[in-house]
N, C-alpha and C positions, 0 to 999 in steps of 0.2 A: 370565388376568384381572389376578392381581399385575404384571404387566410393562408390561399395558396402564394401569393406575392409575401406576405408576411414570414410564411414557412420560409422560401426562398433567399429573402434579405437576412432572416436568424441566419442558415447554412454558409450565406456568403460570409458573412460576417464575422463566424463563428473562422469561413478559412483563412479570412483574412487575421484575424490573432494568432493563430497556426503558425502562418508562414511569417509574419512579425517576426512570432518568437524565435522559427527558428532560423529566421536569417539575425537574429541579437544571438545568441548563442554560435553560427557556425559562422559569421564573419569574422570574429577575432581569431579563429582554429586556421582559417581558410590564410588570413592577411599573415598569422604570428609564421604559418609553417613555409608558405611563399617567401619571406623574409628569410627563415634562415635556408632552406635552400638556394636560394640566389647567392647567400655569404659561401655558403659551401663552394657552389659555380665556380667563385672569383678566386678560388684557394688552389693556384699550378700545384701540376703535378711533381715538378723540381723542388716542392716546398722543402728550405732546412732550418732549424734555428736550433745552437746548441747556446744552453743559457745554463747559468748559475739556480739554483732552488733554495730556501731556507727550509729551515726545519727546526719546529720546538714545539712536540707532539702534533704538529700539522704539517703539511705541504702549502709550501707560497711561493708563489715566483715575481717579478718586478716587471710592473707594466708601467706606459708610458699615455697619462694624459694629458691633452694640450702642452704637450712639451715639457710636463714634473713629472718625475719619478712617484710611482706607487706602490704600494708591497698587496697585493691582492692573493685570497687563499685559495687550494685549489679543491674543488668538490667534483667528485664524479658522478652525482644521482640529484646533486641539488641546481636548480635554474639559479643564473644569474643573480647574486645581491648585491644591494647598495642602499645605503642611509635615505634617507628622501632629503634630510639637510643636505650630506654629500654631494647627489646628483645635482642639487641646488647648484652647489659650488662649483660642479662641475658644468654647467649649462647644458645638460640634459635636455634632449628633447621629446616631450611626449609622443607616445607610439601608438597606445590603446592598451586597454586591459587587457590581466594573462588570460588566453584562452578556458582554462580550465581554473574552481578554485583549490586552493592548499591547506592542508590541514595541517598543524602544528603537533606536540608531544599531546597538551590536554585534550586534543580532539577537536579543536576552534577552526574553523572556514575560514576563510578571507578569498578576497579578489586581489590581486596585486596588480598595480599598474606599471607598465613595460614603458622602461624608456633607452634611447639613443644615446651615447658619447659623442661626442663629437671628438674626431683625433684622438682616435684610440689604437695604440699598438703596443703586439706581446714583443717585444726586442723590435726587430727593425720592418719587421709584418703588421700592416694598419688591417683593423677587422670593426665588424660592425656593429658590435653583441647590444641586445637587447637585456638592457638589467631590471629587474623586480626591483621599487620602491618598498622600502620598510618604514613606516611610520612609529613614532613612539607611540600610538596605540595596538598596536600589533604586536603580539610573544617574540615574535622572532627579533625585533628590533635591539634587544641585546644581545644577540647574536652578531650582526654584521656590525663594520664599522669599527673605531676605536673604543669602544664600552666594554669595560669589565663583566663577566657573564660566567657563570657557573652554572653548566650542567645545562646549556638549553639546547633545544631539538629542532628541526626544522625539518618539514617533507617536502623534496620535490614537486613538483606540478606533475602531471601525467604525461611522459612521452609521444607528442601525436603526428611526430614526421621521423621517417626514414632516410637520412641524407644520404645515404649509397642508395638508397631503389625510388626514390621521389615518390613514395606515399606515403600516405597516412595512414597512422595504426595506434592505438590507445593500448599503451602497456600501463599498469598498475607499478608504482614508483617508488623505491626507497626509502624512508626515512634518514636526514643524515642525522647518526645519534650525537652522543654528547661530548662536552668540550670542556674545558676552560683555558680557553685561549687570553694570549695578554694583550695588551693596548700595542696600538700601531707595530705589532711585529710579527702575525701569525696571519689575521681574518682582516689584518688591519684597515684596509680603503674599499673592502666588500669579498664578496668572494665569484671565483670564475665557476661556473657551473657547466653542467653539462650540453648547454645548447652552443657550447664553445670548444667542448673539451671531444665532444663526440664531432667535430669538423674535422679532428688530425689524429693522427696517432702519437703514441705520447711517450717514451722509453724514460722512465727515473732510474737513474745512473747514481744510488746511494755510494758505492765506495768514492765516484768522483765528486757528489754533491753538485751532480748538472741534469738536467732535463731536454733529452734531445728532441724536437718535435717537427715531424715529415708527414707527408701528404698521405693519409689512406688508398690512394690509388699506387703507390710506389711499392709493389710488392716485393721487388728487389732487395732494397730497403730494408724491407721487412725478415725477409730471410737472413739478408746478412748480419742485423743485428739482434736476433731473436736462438744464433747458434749458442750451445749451451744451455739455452733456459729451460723450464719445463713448459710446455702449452694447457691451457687450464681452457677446455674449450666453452665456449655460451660462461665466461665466468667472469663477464660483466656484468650478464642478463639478473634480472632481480633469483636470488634462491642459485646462482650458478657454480657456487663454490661447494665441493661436498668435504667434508673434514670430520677425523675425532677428536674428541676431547678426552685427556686423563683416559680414567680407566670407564669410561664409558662403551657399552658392547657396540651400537650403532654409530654409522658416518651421519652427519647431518650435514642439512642444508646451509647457506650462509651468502650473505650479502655483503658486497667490498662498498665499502664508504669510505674513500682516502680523505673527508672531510671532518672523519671523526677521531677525535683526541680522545681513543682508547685502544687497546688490544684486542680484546673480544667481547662482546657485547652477547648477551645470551637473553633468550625469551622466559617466561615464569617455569613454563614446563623444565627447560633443561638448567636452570634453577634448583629444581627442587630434587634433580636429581643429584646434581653436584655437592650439593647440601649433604646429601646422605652417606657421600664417601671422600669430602672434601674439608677442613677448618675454614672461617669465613667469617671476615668482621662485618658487622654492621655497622654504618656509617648515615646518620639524619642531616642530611642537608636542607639549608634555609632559603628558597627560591626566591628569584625578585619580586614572585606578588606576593610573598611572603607565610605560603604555604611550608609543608616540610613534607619531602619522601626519603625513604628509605633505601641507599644502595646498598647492597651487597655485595661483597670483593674478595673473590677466590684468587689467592698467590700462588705461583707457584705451577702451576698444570699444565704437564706438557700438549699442546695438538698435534695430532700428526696432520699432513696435508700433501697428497700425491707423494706419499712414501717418503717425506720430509718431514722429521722430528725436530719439532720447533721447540727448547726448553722453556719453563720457570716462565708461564705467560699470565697475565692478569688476566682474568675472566670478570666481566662486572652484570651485573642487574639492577635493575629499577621497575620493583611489580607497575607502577603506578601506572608507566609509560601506555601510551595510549594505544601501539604499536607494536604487535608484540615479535617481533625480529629476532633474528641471531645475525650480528653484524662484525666482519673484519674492517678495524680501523687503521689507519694512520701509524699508529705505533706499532704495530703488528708489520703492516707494509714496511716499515722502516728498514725491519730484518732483510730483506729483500731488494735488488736490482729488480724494477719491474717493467712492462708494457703494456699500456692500454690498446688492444687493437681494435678500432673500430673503422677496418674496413677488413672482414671478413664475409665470405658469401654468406652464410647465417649464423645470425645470433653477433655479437662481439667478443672476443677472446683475449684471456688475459694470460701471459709469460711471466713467469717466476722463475727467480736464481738468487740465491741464497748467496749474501750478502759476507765478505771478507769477515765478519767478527757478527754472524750475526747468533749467533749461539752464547754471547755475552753479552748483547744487548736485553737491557731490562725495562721494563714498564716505566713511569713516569711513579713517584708515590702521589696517593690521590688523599692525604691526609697525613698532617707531623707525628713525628715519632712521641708528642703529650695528647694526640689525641684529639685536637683540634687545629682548624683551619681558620685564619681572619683576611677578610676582604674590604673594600672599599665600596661602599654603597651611598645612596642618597644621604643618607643620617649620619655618616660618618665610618669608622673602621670597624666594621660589627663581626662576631663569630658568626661565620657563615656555614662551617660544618665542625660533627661535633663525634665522637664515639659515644654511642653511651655510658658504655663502664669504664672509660678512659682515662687515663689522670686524670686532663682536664673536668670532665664532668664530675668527677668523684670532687673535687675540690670546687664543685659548686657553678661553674661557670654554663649559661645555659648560649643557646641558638639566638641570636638577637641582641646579644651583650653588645652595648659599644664599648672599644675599645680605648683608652685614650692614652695609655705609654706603655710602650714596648721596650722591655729593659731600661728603662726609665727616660725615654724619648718618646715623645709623639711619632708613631708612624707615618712614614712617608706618604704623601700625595699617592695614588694610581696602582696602590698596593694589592697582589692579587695573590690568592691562593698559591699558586704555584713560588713566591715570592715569598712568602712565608715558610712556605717548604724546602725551598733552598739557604733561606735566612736561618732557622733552625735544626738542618741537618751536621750532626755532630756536635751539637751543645748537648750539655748535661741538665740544663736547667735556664728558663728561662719568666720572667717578671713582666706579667701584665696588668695595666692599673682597668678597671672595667668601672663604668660609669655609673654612682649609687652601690660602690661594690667595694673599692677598696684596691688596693696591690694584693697580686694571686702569685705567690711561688707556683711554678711546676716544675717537678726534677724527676728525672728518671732511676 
């Protein structure tokens, strides 16, 4: 009888850890997706808002906290971010951790903790979004915010509600790729992700430089501003886009990340086919934990896409990347008038229409015409990317140099690649003093 009571209290016991666990695992799923369904609820059918958008290799548009102006970036596959100081500032209020954890470029887990704004609205529409906390111990944390960041990654959480059909479903998520966005003017006071962007439908209006945003139930709407474009059907959905590349024989798959500050992002495989009928620099870049990967950047290649010849497109790689994706970016979108429709009976659908001059729009250069790149980092103004057979590098200059005058100045505060890139476009020759090094001519 004791062994049988014994047996008994193990089993019971055993289900009471069971169900422990998994009400800690499906309360946050249950509370995170109630939450944003409710936000959706609250969102009329009359919904309109035409607003202004910025753009400097990202999308951002201007939201309104406790009554200040914010410039926040726009992600279509990444949740909600924000600084953890920010949310500070903002008096955030804690929600509970994200449902699911997130995985970064090196492949690192985290839990992120979901917080409230309070008085939050996009133009004159108060909304309720739930943002991820980034801490400065977390990779992603020089991603959001005002911080200087080159080249980081960040993945979405995993999609677990359906705001058109109110269930729950686990779709497998994006990665948004890489960046180097600048200080308070792209990703600047966090970024709007998709548990925001999938409540509306979303028209970028690149010839006007506006963003029109209407209610997914207004299919009217939808018709009447979608005449002319092309429909790209499920080509929100991850893998939804099919496209070539160059002289490639197959279409491939491909994933829209409007939060990523490139053209075309490609995985190792189609990589190494480009490699074989393409010219291609290699370019080492200096990570903030102080690692170095290798990209590689094919100019010039045209893709087709739904019988639209997109010319002279950056294609880039990163073997390291933990992810191995083919992703349209930001800059590629650019070419384009687009629509996010996320209120289609299945899947979400994306509208394209080729954009007044979008056949002379060109890539962003991702590296100066010497060869190297200099940023601001904790230590000071350091080469942060580098060619190897580059001028620069041939004249000595390594990954980690600080820098200390630029043409015989101290560089400015908050100085970022791209800054440098546009600071040396059309010089012939430029004078950098590097720290235990000396003054480095480079001329072309």
């Amino acid at each position: 009888m004791k062994i049988r009571r014994k047996k008994r209290a193990i089993i019971l016991a055993v289900l009471a850890v069971l169900l422990l666990s998994v009400g800690y695992f499906l309360y946050p799923i249950v509370r995170y997706s109630v939450h944003n369904y409710q936000e959706f609820q609250r969102i009329p059918d009359e919904l309109s808002l035409d607003i202004p958008f910025s753009y400097d290799g990202c999308f951002s548009v201007r939201c309104t906290i406790g009554g200040k102006e914010v410039n926040m970036g726009i992600s279509t596959s990444g949740i909600c971010l924000m600084k953890e100081e920010d949310l500070k500032k903002y008096h955030a209020i804690y929600f509970g951790r994200a449902p699911l954890p997130t995985r970064n470029v090196r492949g690192q887990w985290d839990w992120l903790r979901l917080y409230r704004i309070p008085d939050f609205r996009i133009d004159t529409f108060a909304m309720n979004p739930l943002f991820a906390s980034v801490g400065k111990h977390n990779y992603m944390h020089l991603l959001v915010g005002d911080s200087v960041f080159e080249d980081n990654i960040f993945q979405r959480s995993k999609r677990i509600f359906s705001v058109k059909e109110g269930q729950m479903h686990v779709v497998i998520a994006l990665d948004e790729a890489k960046a180097d966005i600048r200080r308070d003017n792209l990703m600047g006071n966090g970024v709007l992700g998709f548990n925001i962007m999938q409540q509306c439908n979303w028209l970028f209006s690149v010839d006007e430089g506006r963003v029109r945003i209407f209610s997914v139930a207004n299919d009217k709407r939808l018709e009447q501003e979608s005449k002319g474009f092309h429909k790209i059907q499920d080509g929100l959905e991850e893998e939804g886009i099919s496209a070539r590349l160059g002289s490639l024989k197959e279409d491939l798959a491909f994933s829209l990340a409007i939060g990523v500050d490139a053209e075309v992002i490609v995985n190792n495989e189609v990589s190494a086919q480009l490699k074989e009928r393409y010219p291609y620099k290699v370019i080492l870049t200096l990570r903030g934990d102080n690692s170095i990967d290798s990209l590689f950047v094919f100019d010039g290649v045209p893709v087709v896409w739904d019988g639209i010849t997109i010319p002279n497109c950056q294609i880039a790689n990163n073997p390291k990347f933990a992810f191995n994706k083919n992703i349209f970016g930001a800059q590629l979108m650019h070419r384009f008038n687009f629509i996010l429709d996320y209120g289609a009976d299945e899947g979400n659908d994306l509208y394209i229409q080729p954009s007044k001059d979008f056949e002379q729009q060109r890539a962003k250069p991702v590296l100066s015409a010497f060869g190297v790149n200099i940023e601001e980092r904790e230590q000071g103004i350091v080469v942060n990317r580098l060619e190897p057979d580059g001028i620069a590098a041939k004249a000595g200059i390594a990954l980690g140099d600080v820098v200390l005058e630029l043409d015989g100045r101290a560089p400015r505060a908050l100085l970022t690649s791209q800054d440098f890139i546009r600071y040396t476009a059309g010089k012939k020759e430029i004078r950098l003093r590097i720290k235990g090094k000396g003054e480095t001519r480079l001329a072309l």
